[in-house]
MDTraj code that builds the backbone (N, CA, C; nanometers):
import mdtraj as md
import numpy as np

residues = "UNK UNK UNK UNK UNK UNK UNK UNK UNK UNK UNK UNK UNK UNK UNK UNK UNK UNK UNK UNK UNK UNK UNK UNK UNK UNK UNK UNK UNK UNK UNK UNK UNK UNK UNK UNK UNK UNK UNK UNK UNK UNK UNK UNK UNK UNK UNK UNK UNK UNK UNK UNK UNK UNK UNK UNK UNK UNK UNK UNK UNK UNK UNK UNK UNK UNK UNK UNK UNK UNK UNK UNK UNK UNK UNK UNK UNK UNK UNK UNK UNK UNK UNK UNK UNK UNK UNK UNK UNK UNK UNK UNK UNK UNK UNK UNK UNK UNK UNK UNK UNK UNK UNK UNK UNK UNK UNK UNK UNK UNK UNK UNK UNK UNK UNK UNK UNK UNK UNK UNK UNK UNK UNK UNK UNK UNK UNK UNK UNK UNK UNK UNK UNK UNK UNK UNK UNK UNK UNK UNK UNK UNK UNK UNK UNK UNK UNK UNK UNK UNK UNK UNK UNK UNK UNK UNK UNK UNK UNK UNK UNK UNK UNK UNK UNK UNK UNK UNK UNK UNK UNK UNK UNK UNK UNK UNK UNK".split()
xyz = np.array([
    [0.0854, -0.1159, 0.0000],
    [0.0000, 0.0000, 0.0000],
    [0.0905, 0.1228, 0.0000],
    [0.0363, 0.1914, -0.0887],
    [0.1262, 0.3388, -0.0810],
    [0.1477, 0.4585, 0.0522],
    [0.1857, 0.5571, 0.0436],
    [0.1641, 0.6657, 0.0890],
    [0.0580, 0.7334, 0.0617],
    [-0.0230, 0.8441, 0.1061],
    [-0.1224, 0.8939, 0.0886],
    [-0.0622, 0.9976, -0.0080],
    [-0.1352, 0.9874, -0.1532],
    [-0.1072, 1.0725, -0.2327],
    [-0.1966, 1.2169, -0.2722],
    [-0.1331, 1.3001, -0.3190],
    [-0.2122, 1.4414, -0.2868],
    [-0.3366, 1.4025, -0.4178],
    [-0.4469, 1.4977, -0.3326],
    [-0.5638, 1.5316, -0.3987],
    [-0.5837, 1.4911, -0.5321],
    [-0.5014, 1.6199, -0.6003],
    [-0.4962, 1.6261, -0.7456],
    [-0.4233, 1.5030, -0.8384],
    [-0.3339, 1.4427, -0.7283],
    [-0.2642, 1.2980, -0.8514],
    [-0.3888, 1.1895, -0.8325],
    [-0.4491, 1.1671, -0.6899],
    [-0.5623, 1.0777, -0.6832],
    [-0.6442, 1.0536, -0.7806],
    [-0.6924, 1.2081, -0.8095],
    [-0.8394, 1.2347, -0.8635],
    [-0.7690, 1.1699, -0.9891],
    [-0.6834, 1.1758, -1.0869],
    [-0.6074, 1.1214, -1.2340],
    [-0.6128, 1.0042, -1.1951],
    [-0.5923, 0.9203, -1.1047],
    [-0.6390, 0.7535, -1.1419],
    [-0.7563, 0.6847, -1.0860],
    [-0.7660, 0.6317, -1.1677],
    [-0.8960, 0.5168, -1.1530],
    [-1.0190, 0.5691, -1.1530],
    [-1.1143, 0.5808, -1.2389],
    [-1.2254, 0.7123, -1.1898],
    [-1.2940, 0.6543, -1.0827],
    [-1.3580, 0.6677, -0.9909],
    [-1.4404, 0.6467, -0.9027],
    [-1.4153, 0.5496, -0.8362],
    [-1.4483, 0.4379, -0.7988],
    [-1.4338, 0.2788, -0.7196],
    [-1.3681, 0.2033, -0.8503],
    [-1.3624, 0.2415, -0.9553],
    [-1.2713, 0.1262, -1.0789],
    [-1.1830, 0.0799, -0.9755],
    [-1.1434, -0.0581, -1.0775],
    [-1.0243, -0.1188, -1.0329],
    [-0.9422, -0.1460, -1.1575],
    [-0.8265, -0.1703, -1.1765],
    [-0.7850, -0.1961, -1.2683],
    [-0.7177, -0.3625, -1.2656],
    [-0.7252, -0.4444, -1.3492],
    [-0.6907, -0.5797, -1.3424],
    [-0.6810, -0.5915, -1.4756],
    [-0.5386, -0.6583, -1.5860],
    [-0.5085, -0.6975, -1.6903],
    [-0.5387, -0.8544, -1.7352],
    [-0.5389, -0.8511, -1.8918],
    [-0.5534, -0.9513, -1.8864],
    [-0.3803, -1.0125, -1.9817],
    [-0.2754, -0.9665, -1.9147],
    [-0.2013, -1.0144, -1.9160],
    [-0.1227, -1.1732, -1.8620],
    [-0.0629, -1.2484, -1.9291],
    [-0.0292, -1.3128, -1.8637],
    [0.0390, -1.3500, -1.7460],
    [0.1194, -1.2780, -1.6682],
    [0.1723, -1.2193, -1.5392],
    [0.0366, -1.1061, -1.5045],
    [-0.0155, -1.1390, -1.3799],
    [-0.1306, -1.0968, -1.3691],
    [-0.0686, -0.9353, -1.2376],
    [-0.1681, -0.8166, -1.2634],
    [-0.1578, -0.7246, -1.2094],
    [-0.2518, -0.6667, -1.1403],
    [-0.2935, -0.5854, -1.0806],
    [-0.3794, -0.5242, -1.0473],
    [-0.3657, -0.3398, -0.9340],
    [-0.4338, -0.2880, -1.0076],
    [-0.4234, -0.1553, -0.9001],
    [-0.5531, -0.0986, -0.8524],
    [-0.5867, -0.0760, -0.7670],
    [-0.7134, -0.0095, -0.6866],
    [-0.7014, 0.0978, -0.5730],
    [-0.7820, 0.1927, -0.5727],
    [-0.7814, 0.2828, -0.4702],
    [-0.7986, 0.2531, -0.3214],
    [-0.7705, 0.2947, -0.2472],
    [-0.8119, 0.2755, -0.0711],
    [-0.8260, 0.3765, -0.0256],
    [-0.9084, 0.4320, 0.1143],
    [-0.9277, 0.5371, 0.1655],
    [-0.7933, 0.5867, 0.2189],
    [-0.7957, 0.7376, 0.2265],
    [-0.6864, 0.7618, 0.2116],
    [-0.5874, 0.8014, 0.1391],
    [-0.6672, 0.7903, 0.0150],
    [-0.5811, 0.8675, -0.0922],
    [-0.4502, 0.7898, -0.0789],
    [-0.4972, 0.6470, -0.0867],
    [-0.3731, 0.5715, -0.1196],
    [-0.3857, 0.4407, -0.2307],
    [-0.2995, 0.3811, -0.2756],
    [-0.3256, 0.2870, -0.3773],
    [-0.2342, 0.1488, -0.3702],
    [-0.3332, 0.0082, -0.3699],
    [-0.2620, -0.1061, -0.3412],
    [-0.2404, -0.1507, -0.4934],
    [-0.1495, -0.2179, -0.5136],
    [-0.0543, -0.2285, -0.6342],
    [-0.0434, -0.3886, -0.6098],
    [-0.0962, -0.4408, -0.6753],
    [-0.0482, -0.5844, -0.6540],
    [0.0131, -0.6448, -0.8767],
    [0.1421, -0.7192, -0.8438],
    [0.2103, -0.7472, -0.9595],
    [0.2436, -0.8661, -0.9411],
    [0.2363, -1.0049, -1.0277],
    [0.2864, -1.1193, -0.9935],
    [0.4429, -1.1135, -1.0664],
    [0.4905, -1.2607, -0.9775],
    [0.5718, -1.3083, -0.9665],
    [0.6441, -1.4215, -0.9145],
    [0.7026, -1.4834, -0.9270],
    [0.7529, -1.5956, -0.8381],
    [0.9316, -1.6176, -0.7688],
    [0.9019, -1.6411, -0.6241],
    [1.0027, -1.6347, -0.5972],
    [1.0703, -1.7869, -0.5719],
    [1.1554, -1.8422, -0.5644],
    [1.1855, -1.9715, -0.5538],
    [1.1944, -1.9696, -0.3631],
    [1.2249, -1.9064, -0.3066],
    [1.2780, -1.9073, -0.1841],
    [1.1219, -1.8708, -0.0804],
    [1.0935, -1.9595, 0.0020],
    [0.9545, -1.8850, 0.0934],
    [0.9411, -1.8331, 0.1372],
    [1.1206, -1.7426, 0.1700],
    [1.1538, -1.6602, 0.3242],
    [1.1354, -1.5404, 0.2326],
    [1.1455, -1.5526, 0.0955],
    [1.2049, -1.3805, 0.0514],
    [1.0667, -1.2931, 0.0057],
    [1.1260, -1.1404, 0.0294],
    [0.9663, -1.0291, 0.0417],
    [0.9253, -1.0695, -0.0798],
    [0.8404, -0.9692, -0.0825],
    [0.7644, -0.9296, -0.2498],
    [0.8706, -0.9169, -0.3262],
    [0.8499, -0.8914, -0.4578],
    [0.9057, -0.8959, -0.5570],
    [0.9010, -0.7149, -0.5984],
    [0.9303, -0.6134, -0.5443],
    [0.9036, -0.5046, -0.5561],
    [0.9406, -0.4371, -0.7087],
    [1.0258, -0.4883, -0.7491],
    [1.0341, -0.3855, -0.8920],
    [0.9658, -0.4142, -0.9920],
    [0.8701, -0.5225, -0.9810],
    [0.7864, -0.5437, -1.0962],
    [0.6116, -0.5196, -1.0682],
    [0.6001, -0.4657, -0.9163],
    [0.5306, -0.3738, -0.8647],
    [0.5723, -0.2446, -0.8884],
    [0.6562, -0.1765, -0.8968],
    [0.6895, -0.0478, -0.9010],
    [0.7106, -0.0295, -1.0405],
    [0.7555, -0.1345, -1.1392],
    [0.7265, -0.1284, -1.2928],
    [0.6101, -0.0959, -1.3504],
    [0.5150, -0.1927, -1.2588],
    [0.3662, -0.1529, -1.3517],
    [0.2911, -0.0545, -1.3135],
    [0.3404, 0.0146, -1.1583],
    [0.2773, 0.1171, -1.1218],
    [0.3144, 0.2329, -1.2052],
    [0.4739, 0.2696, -1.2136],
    [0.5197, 0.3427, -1.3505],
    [0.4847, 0.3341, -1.4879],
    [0.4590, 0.2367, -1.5439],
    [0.4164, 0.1983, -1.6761],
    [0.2587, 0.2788, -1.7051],
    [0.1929, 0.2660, -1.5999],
    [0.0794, 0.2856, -1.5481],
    [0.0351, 0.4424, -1.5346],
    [0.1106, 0.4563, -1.4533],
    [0.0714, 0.6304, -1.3920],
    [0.2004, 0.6818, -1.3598],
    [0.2560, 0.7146, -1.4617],
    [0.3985, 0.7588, -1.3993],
    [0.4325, 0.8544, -1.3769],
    [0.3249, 0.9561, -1.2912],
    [0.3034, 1.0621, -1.2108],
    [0.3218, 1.0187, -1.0907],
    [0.3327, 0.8956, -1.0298],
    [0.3640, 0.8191, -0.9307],
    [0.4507, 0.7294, -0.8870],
    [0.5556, 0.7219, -0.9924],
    [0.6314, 0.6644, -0.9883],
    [0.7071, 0.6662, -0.8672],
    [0.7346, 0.7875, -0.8478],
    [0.7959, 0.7632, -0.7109],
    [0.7279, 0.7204, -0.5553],
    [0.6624, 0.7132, -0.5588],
    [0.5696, 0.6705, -0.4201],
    [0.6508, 0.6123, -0.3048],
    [0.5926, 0.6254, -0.1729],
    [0.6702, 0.6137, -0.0825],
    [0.5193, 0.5066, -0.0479],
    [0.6265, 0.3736, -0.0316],
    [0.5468, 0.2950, 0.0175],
    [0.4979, 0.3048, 0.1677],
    [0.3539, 0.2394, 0.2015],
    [0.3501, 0.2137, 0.3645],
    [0.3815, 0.0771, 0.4302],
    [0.2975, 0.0061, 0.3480],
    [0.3335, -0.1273, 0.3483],
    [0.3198, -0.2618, 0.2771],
    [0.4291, -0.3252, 0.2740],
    [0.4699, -0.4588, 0.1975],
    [0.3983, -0.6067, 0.2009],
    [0.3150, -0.6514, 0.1795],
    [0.2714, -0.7771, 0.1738],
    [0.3141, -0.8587, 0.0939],
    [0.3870, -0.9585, 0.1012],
    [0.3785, -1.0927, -0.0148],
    [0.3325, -1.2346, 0.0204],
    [0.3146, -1.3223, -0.0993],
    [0.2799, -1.4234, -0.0316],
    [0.3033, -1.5342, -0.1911],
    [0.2785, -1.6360, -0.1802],
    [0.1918, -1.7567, -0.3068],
    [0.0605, -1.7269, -0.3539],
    [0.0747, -1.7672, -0.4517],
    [-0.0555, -1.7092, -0.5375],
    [-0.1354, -1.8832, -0.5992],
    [-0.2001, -1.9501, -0.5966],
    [-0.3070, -2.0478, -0.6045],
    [-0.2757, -2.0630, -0.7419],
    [-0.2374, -2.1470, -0.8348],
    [-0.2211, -2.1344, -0.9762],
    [-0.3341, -2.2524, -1.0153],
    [-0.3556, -2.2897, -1.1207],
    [-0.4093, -2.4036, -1.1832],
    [-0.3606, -2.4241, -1.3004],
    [-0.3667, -2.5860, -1.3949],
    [-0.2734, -2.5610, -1.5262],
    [-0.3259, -2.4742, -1.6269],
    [-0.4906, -2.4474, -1.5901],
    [-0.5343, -2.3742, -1.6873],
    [-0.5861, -2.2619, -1.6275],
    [-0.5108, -2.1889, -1.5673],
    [-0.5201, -2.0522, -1.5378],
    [-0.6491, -1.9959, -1.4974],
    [-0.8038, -2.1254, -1.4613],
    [-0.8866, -2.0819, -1.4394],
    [-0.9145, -2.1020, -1.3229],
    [-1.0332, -2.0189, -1.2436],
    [-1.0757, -2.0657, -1.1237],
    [-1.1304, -2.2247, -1.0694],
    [-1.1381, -2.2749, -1.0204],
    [-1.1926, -2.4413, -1.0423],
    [-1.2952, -2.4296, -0.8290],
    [-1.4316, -2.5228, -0.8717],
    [-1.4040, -2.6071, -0.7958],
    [-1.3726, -2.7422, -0.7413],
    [-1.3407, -2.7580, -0.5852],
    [-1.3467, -2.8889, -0.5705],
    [-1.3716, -2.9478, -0.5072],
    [-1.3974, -3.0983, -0.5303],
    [-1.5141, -3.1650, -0.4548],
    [-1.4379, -3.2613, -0.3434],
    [-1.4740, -3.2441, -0.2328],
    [-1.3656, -3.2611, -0.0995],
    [-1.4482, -3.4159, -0.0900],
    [-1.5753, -3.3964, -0.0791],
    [-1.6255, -3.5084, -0.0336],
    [-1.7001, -3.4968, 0.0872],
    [-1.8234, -3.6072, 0.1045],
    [-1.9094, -3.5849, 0.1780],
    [-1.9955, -3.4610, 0.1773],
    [-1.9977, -3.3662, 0.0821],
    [-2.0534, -3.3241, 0.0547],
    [-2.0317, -3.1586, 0.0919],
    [-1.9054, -3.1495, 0.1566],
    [-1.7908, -3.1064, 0.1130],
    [-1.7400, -2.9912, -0.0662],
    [-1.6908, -2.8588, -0.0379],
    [-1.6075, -2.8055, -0.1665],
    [-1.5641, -2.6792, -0.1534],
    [-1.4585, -2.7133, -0.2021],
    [-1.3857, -2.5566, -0.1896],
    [-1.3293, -2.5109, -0.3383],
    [-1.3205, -2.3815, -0.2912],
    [-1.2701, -2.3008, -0.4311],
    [-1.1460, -2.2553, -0.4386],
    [-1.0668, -2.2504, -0.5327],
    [-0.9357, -2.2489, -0.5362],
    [-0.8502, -2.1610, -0.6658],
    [-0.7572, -2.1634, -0.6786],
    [-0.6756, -2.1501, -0.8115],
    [-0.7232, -1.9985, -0.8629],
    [-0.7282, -1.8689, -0.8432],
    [-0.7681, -1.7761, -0.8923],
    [-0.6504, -1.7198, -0.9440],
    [-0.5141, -1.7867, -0.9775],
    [-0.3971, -1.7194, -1.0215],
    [-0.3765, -1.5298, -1.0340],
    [-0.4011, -1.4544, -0.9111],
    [-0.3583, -1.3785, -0.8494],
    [-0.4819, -1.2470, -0.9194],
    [-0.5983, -1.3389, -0.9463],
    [-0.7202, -1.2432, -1.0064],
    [-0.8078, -1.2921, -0.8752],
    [-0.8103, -1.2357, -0.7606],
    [-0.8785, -1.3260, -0.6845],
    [-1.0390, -1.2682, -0.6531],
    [-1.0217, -1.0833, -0.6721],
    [-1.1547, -1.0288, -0.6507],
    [-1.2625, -1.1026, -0.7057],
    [-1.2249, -1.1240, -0.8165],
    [-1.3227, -1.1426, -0.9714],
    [-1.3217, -1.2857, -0.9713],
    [-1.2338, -1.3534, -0.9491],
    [-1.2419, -1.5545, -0.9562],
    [-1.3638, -1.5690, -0.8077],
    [-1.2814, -1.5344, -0.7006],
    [-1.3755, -1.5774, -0.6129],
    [-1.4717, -1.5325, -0.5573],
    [-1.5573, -1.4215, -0.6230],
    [-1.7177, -1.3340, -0.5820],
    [-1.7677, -1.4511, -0.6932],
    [-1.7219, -1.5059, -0.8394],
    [-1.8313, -1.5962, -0.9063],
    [-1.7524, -1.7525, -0.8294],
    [-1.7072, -1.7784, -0.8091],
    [-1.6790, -1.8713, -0.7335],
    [-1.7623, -1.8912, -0.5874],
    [-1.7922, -1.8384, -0.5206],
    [-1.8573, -1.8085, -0.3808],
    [-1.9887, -1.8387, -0.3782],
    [-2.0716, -1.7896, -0.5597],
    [-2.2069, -1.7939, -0.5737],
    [-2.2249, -1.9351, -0.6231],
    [-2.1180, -1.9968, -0.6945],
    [-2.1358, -2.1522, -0.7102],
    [-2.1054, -2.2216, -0.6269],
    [-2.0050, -2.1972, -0.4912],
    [-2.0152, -2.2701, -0.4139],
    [-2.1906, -2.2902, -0.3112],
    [-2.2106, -2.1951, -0.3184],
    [-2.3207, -2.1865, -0.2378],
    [-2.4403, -2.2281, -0.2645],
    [-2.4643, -2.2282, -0.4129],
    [-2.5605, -2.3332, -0.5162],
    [-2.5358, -2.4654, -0.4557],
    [-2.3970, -2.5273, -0.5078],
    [-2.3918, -2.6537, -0.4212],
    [-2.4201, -2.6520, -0.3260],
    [-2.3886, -2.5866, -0.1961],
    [-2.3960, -2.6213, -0.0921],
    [-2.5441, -2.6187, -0.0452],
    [-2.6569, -2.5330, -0.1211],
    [-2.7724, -2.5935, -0.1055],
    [-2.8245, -2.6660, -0.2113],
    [-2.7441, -2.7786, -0.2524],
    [-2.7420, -2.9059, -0.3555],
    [-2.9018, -2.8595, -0.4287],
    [-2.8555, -2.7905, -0.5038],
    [-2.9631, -2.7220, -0.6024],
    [-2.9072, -2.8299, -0.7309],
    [-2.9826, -2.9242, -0.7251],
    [-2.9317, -3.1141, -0.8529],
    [-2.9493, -2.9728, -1.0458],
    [-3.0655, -2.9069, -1.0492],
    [-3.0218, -2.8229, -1.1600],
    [-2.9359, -2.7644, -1.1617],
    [-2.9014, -2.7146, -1.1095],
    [-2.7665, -2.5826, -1.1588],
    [-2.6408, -2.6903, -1.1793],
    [-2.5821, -2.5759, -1.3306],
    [-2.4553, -2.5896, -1.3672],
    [-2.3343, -2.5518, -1.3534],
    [-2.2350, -2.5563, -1.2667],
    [-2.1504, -2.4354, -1.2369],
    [-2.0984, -2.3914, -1.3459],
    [-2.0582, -2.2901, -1.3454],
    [-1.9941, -2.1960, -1.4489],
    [-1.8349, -2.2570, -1.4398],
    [-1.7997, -2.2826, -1.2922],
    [-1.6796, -2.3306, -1.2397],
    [-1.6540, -2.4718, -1.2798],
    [-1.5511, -2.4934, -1.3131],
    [-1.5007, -2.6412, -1.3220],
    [-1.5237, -2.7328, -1.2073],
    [-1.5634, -2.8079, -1.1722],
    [-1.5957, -2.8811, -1.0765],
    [-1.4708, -3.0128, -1.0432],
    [-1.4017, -3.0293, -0.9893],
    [-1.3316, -3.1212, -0.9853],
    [-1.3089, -3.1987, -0.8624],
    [-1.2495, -3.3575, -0.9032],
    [-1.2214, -3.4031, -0.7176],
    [-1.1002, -3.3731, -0.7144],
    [-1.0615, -3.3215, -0.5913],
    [-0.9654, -3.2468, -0.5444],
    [-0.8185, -3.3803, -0.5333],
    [-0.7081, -3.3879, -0.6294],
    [-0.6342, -3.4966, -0.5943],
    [-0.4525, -3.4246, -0.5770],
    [-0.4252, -3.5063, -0.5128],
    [-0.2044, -3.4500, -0.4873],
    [-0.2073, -3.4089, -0.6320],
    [-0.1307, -3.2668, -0.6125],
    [-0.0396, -3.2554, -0.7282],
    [0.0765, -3.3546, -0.7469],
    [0.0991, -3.4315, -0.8777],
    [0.2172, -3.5363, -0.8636],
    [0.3182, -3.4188, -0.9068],
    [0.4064, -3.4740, -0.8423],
    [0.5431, -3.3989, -0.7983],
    [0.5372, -3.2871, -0.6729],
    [0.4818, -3.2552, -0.6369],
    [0.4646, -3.1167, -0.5933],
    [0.6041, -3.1182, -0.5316],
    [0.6998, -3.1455, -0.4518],
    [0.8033, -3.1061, -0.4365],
    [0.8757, -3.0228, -0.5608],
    [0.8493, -3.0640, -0.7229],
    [0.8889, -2.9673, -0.7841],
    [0.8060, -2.8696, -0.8396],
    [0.7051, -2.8082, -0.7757],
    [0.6159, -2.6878, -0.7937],
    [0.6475, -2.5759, -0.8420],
    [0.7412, -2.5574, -0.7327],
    [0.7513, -2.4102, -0.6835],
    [0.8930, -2.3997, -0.7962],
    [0.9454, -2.4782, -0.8846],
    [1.0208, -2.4438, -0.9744],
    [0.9571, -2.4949, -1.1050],
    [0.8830, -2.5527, -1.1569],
    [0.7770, -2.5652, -1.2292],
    [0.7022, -2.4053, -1.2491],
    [0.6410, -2.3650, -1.1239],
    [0.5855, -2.2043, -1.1384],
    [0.6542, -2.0676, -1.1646],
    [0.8060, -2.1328, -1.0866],
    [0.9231, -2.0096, -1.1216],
    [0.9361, -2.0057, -1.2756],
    [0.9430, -2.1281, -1.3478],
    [0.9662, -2.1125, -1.4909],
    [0.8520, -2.1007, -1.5340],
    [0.7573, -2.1075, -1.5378],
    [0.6083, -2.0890, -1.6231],
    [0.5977, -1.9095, -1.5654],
    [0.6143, -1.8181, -1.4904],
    [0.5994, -1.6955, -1.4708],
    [0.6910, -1.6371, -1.5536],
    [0.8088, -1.6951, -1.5652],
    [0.9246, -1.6135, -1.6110],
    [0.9239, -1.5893, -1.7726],
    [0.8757, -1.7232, -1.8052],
    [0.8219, -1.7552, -1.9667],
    [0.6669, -1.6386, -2.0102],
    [0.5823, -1.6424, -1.9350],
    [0.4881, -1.5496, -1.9543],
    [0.5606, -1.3850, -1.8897],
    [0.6171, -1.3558, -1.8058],
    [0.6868, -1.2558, -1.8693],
    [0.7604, -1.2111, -1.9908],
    [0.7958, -1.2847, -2.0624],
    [0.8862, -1.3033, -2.1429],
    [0.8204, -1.2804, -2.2705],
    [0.6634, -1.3850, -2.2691],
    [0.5615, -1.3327, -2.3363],
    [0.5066, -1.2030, -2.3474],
    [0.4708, -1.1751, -2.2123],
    [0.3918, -1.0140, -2.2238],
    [0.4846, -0.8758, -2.2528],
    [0.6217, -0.9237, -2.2534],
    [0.7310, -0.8027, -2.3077],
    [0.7343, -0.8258, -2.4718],
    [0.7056, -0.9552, -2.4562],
    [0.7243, -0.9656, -2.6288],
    [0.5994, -0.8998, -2.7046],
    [0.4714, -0.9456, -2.6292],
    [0.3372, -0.8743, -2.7168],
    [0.3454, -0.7408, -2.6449],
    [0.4096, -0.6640, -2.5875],
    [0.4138, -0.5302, -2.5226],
    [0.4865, -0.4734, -2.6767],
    [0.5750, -0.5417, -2.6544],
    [0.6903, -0.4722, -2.7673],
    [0.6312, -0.4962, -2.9401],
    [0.5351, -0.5665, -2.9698],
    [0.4640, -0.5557, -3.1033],
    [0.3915, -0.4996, -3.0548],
    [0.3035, -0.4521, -3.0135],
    [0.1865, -0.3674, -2.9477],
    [0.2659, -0.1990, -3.0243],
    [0.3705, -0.2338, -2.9503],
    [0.4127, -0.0715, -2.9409],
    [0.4346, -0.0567, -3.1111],
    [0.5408, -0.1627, -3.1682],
    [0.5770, -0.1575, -3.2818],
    [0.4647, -0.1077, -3.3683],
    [0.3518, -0.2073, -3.3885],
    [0.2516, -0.1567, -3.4608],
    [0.1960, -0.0072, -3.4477],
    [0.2052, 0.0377, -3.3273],
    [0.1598, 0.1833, -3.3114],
    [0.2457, 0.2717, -3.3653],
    [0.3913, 0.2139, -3.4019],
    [0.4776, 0.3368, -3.4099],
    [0.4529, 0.3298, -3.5602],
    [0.3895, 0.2168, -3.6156],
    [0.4073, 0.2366, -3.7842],
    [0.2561, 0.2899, -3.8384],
    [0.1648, 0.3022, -3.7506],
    [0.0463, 0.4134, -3.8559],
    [0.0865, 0.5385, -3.8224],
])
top = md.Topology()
chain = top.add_chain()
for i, resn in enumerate(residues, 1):
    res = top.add_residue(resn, chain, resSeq=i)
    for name in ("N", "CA", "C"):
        top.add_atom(name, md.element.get_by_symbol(name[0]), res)
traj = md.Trajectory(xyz[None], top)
């Protein structure tokens, strides 16, 4: 979360309650808070569990973004793991006994889990019509999971790699009309 920024830079982002969320592959997001301050969330992966956020690719997209703000004086730092799935969608799953939880919102979590929440709750008053919108699945071990967390380090780093590449034709094409 930032510092409380003055009046006039506030009022220039986000009009009203917007939020902003990409549909990039390294997932982002920026939103206002009271206070005239702004939470910045940017993925990433770290291999290590002890180490902070990943701050310069938070402070990249906040610049990229509004770079009337670039400099911001942070307040405070949160990091953590982010829920992935192989297909990047929200899922649920079926625990059993009648039993389910929702999972995997790969770091879109406002928006995965408010329609996630309304299908859990269909099930949970076992409404036999309804279809979830959500993948429904039985919940089983990831095989390998000891190699996850380097499995996810390289699948983030590769979709970075992607979204600089369609950043950089994006731009190209603009510079040629």
């Amino acid at each position: 979360m930032t510092e409380p920024l003055p009046d006039d830079v506030i009022a220039r982002i986000l009009p009203g309650t917007a939020v902003l969320t990409d549909t990039r592959h390294t997932w982002s997001g920026i939103k206002k808070l009271p206070g005239n301050r702004l939470h910045v969330a940017a993925g990433g992966s770290t291999l290590s569990e002890t180490r902070g956020a990943d701050m310069g690719s938070v402070v990249d997209r906040l610049r990229e973004t509004y770079p009337e703000v670039a400099g911001v004086a942070w307040q405070s730092i949160i990091s953590g793991w982010v829920a992935m799935t192989t297909d990047l969608l929200p899922q649920i799953g079926r625990l059993g006994g009648g039993a389910w939880t929702g999972y995997g919102y790969c770091g879109r979590g406002l928006a995965g889990a408010t329609l996630v929440g309304r299908e859990l709750s269909r099930l949970a008053a076992e409404d036999a019509a309804h279809r979830p919108y959500v993948p429904v699945r039985d919940v089983k071990p990831l095989p390998f999971h000891l190699f996850g967390k380097y499995v996810v380090a390289a699948m983030v780093n590769w979709y970075r790699l992607a979204d600089k590449l369609a950043l950089r034709r994006s731009k190209h094409r603009e510079l040629r009309k």
